[in-house]
C-alpha positions as CSV (number, residue, x, y, z in Angstrom):
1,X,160.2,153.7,147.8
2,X,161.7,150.7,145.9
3,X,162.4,153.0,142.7
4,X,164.7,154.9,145.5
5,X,166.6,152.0,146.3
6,X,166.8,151.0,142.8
7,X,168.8,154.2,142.3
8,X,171.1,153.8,145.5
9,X,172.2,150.9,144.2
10,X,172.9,152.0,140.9
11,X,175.1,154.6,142.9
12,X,176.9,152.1,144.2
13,X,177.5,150.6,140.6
14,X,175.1,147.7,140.8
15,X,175.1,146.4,137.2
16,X,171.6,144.2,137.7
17,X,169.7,147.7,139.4
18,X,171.1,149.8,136.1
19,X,169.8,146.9,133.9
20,X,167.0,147.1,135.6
21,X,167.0,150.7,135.6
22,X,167.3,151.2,131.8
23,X,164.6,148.3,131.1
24,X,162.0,150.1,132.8
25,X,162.8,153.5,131.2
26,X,164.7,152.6,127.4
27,X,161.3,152.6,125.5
28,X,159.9,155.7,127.1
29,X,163.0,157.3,126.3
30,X,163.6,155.9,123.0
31,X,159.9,158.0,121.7
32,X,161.0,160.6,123.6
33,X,164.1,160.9,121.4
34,X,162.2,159.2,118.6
35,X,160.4,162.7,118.3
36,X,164.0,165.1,118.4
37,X,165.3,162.7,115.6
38,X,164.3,161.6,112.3
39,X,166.2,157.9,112.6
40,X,165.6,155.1,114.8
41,X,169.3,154.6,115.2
42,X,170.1,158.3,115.6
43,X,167.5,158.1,118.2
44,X,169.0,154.8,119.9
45,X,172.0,156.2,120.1
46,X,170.5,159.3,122.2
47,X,168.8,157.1,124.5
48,X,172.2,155.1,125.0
49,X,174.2,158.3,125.4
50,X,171.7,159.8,128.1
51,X,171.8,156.6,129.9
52,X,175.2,156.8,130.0
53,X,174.9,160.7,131.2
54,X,172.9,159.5,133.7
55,X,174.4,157.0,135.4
56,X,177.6,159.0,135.0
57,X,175.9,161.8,136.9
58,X,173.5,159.9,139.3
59,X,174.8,161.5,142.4
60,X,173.3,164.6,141.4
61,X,169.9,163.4,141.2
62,X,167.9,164.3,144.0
63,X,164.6,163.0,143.5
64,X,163.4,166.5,143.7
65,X,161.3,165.1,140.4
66,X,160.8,161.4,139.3
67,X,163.6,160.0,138.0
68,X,161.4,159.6,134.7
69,X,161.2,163.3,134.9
70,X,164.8,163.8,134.9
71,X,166.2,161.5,132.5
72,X,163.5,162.7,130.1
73,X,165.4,166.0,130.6
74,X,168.3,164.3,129.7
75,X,167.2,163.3,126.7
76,X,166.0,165.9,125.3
77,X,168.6,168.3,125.7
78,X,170.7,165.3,124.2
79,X,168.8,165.1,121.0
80,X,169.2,169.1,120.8
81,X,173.2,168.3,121.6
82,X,173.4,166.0,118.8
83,X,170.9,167.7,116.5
84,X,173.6,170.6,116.9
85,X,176.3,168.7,116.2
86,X,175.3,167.5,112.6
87,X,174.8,171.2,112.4
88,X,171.1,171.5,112.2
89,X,171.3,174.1,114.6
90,X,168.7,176.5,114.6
91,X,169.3,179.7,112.9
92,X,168.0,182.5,115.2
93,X,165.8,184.7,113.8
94,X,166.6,188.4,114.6
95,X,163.0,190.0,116.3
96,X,163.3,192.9,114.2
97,X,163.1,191.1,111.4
98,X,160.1,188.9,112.3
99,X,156.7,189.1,110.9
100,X,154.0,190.6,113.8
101,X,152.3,187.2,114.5
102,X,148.7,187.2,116.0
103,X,149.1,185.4,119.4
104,X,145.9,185.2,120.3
105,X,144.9,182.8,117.9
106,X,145.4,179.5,119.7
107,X,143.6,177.4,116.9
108,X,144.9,173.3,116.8
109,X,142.0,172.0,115.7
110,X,142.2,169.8,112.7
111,X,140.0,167.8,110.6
112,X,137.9,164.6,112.4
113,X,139.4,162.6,109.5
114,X,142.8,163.5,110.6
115,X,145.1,160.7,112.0
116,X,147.2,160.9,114.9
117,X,150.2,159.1,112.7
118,X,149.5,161.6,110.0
119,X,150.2,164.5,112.8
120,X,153.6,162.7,113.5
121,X,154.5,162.0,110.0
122,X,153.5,166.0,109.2
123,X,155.7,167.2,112.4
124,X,158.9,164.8,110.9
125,X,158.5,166.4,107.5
126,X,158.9,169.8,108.8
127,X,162.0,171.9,108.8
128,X,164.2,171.2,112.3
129,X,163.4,174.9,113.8
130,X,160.2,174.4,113.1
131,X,159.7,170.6,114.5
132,X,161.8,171.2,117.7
133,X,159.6,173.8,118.9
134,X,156.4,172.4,118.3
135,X,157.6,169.3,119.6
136,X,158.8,170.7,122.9
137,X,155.5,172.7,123.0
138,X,153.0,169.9,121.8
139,X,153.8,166.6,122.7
140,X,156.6,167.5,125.7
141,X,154.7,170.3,127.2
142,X,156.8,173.1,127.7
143,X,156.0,176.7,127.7
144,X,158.1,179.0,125.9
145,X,160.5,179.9,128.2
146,X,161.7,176.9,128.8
147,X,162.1,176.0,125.3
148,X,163.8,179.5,124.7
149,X,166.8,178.4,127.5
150,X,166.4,174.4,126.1
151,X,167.2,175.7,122.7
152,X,169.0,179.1,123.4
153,X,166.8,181.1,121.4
154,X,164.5,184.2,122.5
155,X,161.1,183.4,123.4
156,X,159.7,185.9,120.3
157,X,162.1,183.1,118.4
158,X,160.0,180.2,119.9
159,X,156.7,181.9,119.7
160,X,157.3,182.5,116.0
161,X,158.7,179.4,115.2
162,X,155.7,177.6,116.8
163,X,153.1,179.3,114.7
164,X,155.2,179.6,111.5
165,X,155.7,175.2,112.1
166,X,152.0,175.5,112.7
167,X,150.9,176.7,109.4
168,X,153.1,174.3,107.9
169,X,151.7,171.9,109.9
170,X,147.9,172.8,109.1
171,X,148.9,173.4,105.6
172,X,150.2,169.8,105.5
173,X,147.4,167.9,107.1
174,X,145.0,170.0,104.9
175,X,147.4,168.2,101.7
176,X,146.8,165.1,103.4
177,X,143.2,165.6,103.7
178,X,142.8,166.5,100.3
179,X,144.5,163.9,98.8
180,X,147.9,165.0,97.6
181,X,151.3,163.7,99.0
182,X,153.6,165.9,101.6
């Protein structure tokens, strides 16, 4: 209940309940955007812009969803808007011309020795097609129709790019494991 009146009192333009607001979200937000981005001040800059979307756009919230929920939204489709924009935009790959992909083979694991940083440095180092996907399907949770209308791309596009990103990914943390540098 007090997040609710937090909120209405953003509404009505309370500066001190937006402060408060962003303090209790900006962190969450920045990794969230942190994970879109390859820069911590590209990914500042997304968190301030979303804020900004949604305190421009409170009135539409509903608290159908946490707040949380829906400014997470925010930001992520504002890391894709500004991913876009610098034109790393996502070639879309034709389905006729993609290779026939086993789906049934839902293999993640990796090695014990394996790192969690070392995941996250091998999903940065991948191409952007690549590290969208299996960062919307990995670490945000989304299935692949709802990265196919996040990212406007068929869902044989995200299916592909998700295990194509996922042999790189292997292939990476298998360099890492042996020794060599990615």
């Amino acid at each position: 209940m007090f997040q609710l009146e937090i909120i209405e009192k953003c509404k009505a333009n309370n500066r001190q309940a937006q402060m408060q607001l962003y303090n209790q979200y900006c962190q969450g937000m920045y990794i969230v955007a942190r994970r879109f981005v390859k820069h911590d001040a590209e990914a500042e800059d997304i968190v301030q812009d979303a804020f900004i979307k949604a305190f421009s756009k409170l009135d539409q919230y509903q608290a159908e969803v946490t707040f949380g929920a829906w400014l997470k939204r925010i930001v992520i489709n504002t890391s894709i808007d500004m991913l876009k924009a610098q034109k790393h935009q996502q070639v879309e790959l034709e389905a006729a011309h993609l290779n026939v992909v086993d789906w049934g083979n839902d293999n993640w694991l990796v090695d014990d020795t394996v790192e969690v940083v070392d995941v996250k440095d091998a999903i940065s180092s991948l191409a952007d097609k690549y590290r969208l996907v299996l960062t919307l399907y990995l670490l945000e949770g989304y299935d692949h129709q709802e990265i196919s209308d996040i990212l406007n791309i068929t869902e044989v596009s995200s299916r592909t790019q998700l295990y194509r990103g996922k042999l790189q990914l292997q292939e990476l943390l298998k360099q890492k494991k042996n020794g060599t540098r990615y």
